[in-house]
C-alpha positions in Angstrom: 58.4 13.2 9.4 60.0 11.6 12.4 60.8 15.4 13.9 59.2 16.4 17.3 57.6 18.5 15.1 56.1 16.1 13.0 55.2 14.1 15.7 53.2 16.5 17.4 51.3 17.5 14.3 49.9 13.4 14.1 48.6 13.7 17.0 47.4 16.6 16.3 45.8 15.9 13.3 44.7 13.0 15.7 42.7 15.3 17.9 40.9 16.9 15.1 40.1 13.6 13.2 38.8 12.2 16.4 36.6 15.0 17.7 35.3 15.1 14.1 34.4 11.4 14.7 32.6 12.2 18.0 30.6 15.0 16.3 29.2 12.2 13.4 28.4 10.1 15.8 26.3 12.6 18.1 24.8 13.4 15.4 23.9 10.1 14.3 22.4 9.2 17.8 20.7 12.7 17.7 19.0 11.7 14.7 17.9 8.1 15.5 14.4 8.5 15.7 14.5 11.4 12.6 12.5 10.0 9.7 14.7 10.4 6.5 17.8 10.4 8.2 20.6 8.0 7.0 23.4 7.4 8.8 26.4 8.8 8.4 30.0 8.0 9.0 33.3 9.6 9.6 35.9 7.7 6.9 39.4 7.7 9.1 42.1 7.4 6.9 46.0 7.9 6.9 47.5 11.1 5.4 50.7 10.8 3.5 53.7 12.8 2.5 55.4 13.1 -0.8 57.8 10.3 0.1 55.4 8.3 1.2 55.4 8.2 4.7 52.4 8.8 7.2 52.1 12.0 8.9 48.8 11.3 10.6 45.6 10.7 10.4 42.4 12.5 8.6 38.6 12.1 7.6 38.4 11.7 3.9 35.0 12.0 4.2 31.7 11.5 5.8 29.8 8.5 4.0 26.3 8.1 4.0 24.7 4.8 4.6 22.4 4.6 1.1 22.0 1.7 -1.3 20.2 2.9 -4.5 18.6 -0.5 -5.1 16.3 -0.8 -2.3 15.9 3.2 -2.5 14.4 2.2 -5.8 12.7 -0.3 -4.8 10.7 1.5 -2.4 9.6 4.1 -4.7 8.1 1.6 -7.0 6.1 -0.1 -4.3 5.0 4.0 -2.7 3.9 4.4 -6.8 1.8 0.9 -6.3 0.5 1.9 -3.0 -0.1 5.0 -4.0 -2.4 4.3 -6.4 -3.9 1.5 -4.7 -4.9 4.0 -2.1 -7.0 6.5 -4.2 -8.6 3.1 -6.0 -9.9 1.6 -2.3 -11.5 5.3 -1.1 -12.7 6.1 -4.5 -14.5 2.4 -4.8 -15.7 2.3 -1.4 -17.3 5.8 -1.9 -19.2 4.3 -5.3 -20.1 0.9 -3.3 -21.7 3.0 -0.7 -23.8 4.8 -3.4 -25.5 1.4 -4.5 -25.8 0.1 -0.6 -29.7 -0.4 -0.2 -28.8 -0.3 4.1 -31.6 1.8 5.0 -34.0 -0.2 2.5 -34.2 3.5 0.0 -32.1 2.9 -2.5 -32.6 1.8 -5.9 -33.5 -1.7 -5.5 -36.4 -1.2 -2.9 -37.7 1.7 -5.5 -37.5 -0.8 -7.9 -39.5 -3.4 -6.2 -41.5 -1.1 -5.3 -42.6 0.5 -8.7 -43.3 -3.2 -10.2 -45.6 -4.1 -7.1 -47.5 -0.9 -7.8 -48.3 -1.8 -11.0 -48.8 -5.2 -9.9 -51.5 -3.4 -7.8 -53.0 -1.8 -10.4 -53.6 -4.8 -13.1 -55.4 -6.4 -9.9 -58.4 -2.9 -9.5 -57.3 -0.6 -12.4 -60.0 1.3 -11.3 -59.1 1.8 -7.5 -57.9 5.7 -7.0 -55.3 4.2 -4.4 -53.7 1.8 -6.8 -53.2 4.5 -8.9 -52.0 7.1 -6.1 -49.7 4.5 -5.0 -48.4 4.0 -8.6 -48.2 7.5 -9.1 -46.2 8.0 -6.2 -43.5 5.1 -6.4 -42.7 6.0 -10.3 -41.9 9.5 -8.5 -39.9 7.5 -5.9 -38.2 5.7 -8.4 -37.4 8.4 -10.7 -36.5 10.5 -7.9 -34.2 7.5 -6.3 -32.1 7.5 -10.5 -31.8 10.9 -9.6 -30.6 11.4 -6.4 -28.3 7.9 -7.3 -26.6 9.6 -10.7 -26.2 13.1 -8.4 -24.4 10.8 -5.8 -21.9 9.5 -8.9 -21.5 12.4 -10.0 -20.8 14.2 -6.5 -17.7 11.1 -6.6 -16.9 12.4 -10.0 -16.3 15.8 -8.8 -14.1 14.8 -6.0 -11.7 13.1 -8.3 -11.5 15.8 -10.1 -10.5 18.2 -7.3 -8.0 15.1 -6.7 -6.2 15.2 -10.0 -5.9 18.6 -9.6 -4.6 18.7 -6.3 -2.1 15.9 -7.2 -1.2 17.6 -10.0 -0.5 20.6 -7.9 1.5 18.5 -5.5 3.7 17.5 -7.8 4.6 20.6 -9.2 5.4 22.0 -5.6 7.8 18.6 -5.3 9.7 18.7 -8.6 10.3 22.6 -7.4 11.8 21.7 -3.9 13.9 19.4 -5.2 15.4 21.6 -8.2 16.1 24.3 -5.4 17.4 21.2 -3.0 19.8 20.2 -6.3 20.8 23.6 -5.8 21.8 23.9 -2.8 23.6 20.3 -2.6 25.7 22.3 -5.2 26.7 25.3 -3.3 27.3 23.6 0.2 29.8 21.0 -1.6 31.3 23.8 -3.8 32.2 25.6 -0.3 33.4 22.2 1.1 30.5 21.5 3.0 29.0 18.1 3.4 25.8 17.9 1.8 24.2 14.3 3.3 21.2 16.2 5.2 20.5 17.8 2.6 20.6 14.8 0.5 18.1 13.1 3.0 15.8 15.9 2.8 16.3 15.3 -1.4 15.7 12.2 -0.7 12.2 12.7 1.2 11.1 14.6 -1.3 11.9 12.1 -4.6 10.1 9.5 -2.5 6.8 11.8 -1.3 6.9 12.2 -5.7 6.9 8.5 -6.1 4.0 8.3 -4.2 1.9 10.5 -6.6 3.3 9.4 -10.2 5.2 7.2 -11.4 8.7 8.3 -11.9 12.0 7.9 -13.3 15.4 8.9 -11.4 19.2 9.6 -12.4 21.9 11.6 -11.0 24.1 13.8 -13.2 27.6 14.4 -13.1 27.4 17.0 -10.5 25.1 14.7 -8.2 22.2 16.2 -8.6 19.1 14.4 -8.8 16.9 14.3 -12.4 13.1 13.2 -12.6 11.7 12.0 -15.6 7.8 11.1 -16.3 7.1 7.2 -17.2 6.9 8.8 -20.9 10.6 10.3 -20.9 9.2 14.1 -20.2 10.9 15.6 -17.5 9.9 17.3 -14.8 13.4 18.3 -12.9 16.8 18.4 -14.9 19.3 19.9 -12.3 17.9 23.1 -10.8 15.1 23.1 -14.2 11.6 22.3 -14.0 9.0 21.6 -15.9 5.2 21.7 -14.7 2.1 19.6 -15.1 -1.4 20.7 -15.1 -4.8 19.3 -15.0 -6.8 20.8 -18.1 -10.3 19.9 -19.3 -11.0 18.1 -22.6 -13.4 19.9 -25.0 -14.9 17.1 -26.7 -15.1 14.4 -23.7 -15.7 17.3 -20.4 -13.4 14.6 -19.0 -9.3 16.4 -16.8 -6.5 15.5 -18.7 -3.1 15.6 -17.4 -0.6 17.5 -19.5 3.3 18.5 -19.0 3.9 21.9 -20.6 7.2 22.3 -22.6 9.8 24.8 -22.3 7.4 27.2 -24.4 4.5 27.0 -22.4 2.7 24.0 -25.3 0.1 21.8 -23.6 1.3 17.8 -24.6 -1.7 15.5 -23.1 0.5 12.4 -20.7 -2.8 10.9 -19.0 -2.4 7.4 -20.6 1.4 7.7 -19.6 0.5 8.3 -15.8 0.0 4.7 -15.0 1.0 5.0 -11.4 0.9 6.8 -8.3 -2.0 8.8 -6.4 -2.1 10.7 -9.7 -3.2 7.7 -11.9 -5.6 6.2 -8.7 -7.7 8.8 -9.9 -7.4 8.6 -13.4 -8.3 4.7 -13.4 -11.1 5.3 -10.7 -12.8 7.4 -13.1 -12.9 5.3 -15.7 -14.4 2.9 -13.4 -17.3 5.4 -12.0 -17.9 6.2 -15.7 -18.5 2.9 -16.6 -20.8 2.5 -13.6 -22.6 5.9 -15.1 -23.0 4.4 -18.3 -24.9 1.0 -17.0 -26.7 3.2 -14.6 -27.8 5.6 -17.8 -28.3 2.5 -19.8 -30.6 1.0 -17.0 -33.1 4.2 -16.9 -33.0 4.8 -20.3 -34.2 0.9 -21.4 -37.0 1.3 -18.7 -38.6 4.5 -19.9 -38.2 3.9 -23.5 -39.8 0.4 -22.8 -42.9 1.5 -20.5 -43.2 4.7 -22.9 -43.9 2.4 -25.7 -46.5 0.5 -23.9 -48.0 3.2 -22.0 -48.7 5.3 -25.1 -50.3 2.3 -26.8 -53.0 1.9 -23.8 -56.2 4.3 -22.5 -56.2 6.1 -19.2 -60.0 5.7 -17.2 -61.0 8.8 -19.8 -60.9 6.9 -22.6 -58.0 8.5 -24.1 -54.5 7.2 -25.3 -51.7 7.2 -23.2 -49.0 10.0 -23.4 -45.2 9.4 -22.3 -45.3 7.8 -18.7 -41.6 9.1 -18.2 -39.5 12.0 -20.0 -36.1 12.3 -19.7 -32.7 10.9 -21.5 -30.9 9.1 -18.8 -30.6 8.9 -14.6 -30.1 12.1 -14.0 -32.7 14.0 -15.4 -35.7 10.9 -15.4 -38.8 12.3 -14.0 -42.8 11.1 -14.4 -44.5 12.9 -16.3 -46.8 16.3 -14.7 -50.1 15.6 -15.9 -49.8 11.6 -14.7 -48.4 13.0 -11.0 -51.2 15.6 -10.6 -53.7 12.9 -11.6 -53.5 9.4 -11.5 -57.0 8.7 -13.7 -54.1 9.4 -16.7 -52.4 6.3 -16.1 -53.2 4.2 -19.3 -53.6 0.6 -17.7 -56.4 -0.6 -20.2 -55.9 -1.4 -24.0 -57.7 -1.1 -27.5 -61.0 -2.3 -27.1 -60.3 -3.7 -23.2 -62.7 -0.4 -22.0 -61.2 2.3 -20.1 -61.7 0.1 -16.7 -59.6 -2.7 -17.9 -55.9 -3.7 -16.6 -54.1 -5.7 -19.8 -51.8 -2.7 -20.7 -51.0 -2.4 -17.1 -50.6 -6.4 -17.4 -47.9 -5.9 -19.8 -45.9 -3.1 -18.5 -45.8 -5.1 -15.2 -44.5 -7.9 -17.2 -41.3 -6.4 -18.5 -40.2 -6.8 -14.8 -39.6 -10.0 -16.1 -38.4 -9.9 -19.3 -34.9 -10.0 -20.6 -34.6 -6.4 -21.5 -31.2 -5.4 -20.8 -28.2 -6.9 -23.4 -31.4 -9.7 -24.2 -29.9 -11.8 -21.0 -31.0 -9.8 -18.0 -34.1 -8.2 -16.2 -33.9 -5.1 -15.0 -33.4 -6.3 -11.5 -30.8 -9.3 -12.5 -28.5 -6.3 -14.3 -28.8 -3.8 -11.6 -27.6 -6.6 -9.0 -25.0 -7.7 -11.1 -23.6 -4.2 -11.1 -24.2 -3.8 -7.4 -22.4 -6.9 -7.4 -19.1 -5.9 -9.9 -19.1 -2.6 -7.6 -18.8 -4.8 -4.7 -16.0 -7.7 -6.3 -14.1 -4.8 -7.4 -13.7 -3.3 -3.9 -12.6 -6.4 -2.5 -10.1 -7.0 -5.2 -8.9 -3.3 -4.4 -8.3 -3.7 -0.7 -7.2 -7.1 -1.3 -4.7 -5.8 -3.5 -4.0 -2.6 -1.1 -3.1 -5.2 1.8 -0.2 -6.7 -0.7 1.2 -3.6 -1.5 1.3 -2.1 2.1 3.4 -5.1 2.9 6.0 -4.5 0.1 6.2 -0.8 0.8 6.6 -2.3 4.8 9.0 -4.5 3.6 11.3 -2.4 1.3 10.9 0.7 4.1 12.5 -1.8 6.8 15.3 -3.1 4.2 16.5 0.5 3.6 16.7 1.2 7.3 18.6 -1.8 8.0 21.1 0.0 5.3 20.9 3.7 6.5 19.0 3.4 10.1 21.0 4.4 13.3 21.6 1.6 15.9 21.9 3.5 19.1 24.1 0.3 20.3 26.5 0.3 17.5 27.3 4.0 17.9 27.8 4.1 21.9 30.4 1.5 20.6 31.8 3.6 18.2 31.8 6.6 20.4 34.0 4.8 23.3 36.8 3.7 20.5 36.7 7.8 18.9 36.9 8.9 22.7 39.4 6.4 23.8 41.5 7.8 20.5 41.0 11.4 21.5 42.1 10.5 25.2 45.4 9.0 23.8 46.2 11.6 20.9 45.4 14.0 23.8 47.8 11.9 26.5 50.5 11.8 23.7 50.2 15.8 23.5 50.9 16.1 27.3 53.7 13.7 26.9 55.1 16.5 23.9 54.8 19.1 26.0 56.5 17.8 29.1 59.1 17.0 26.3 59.6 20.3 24.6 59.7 21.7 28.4 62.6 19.5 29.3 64.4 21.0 26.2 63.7 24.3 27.0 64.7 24.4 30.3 68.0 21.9 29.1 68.7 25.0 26.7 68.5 27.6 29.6 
């Protein structure tokens, strides 16, 4: 095309391609403080005729800064971190049920309950031994309670966790099947789709954060979500939906991904990552906690039962059950013994009902390896205390790591798709310095096609 003509439609196509150019780059430096955004750029390239020959300029297309293998890597570290999050609150919640700070808990109760009966092989006679004895087995019982309640309080909140998370994620997997739609429509109309593929991008990485996650892109661009298990959750614009359901035989959520005809499939031991499976693994933990706890209560009654039945209160009659109950929770002294201490069998066969050696050996299992035949009582419930308290440290040890990488990989990826403010004033005086000599080059056409017309008049 070497025609006026021609000539005026380069710098034409010039004008366009160049103020195109300017609009990118506005909108990048609009957008440099956006969260999400990736930066975008106008591809200048030459158009050709048939023959061969240029005929101006044009953007091909606006490229989006993106590289999919720090993208990637960041979702794996938000599916750590994630996780790592749920496991520091949800320990640090169960450490603060075991801290004895205001000298109540479980340990002074304890001390306590051995020191009363301490008090009572020394008078077994006196009324106030036996009013104080009385009184801290309440505490004590009282103090398992209140302890197993607090457990269990932490039990219920992971529970309103998982399903909340589980909720989450279903409202995620459907934003970004209606944001694979739209992607569709806007580039079927010719449209550039790279916000919106930011905003699909914000989404896939708020998922990551909750569960861990597999991601592809189909043939159309669209992105697909897959479970760590292969079960999808987003194919295109389909979806399928988790949900948090209770387990019949063990009371216990389980997570399950329902099918495309509405059948319950059980995925917990495939959620292995994310918020999702923080909560999942932290409840394992608090049940094991439970169980020792349970275990701890249980060996005590069943052990000062024994004796206590075996021994004679000041009336000369056996002993009944000093506790009742079948674990923490529900551990209480027994009525008769609370409204009157004289029922306390301290003495034994033939010791008369004023003597102290059954109280003597119930004082003594305070002492005695009771608990796996390794530990007292007080050596297993510090050990616990101790695991609670190793196990949080470990946690927030391992948080601090994981924060770092997500740090780490967040700054990588906007190194790749952040906006320098710098770089596009640069790029913004070249498109405008273009635009001033496509649009000094039209003048010059003009003032041409004038002399012309005025030659042909």
């Amino acid at each position: 095309m070497n025609s006026i003509s021609g000539s005026i439609y380069s710098v034409l196509s010039a004008l366009n391609t160049y103020s195109a150019a300017i609009d990118v780059t506005s909108t990048n430096i609009a957008n440099a403080e956006s969260a999400g955004y990736s930066r975008q750029t106008a591809v200048i390239s030459e158009k050709l005729a048939a023959d061969g020959t240029g005929y101006g300029v044009d953007v091909s297309t606006i490229k989006r800064a993106y590289d999919s293998f720090l993208t990637a890597q960041l979702r794996r570290a938000s599916q750590d971190l994630g996780k790592s999050n749920v496991e520091v609150e949800m320990f640090r919640a169960i450490e603060a049920v075991f801290t004895d700070s205001e000298n109540t808990g479980l340990s002074k109760a304890m001390s306590q309950f051995w020191n009363a009966w301490q008090g009572l092989v020394n008078d077994p006679s006196s009324p106030t031994a036996r009013s104080v004895l009385a009184s801290s087995s309440d505490t004590l019982a009282k103090t398992f309670n209140s302890t197993s309640s607090d457990l269990s309080a932490i039990s219920l909140k992971m529970d309103d966790g998982i399903h909340e998370t589980v909720e989450e994620i279903n409202k995620l997997t459907r934003q970004i099947s209606d944001t694979n739609q739209k992607i569709i429509a806007m580039e079927a109309s010719g449209l550039s789709a790279n916000s919106v593929r930011d905003h699909l991008d914000s989404l896939v990485q708020e998922l990551s954060s909750l569960a861990e996650i597999n991601i592809s892109t189909n043939d159309a661009g669209q992105i697909n979500v897959q479970m760590a298990n292969g079960k999808p959750l987003v194919e295109g614009t389909s979806t399928w939906m988790l949900s948090a359901e209770k387990d019949a035989n063990t009371g216990l959520l389980d997570v399950t991904w329902l099918d495309t005809e509405g059948n319950s499939i059980v995925v917990t031991q495939s959620v292995t990552r994310g918020k999702l499976a923080g909560y999942l693994e932290a409840r394992n933990e608090l049940a094991s906690y439970q169980d020792q706890l349970d275990a701890l209560a249980v060996s005590m009654m069943d052990q000062i039962n024994t004796l206590h039945q075996g021994g004679y209160d000041l009336y000369g009659s056996s002993g009944a059950a000093f506790f009742s109950g079948t674990g923490a929770a529900d551990m209480k002294v027994q009525a008769a013994i609370l409204n009157d201490p004289e029922k306390i069998a301290a003495a034994s066969a033939g010791g008369g009902t004023g003597g102290s050696a059954n109280a003597e050996a119930i004082a003594e299992l305070q002492t005695s390896f009771l608990m796996n035949g390794t530990s007292t009582y007080s050596d297993y419930f510090n050990a616990m205390v101790g695991n609670i308290g190793s196990a949080v440290q470990a946690a927030e040890i391992d948080n601090e790591g994981l924060s770092n990488a997500q740090t780490f990989y967040t700054n990588q990826c906007l190194s790749v798709s952040g906006v320098s403010v710098d770089e596009e004033m640069a790029r913004l005086v070249l498109y405008q310095n273009a635009y001033d000599a496509a649009a000094k080059l039209m003048t010059v056409f003009d003032e041409m096609m004038q002399t012309l017309i005025a030659t042909m008049d």
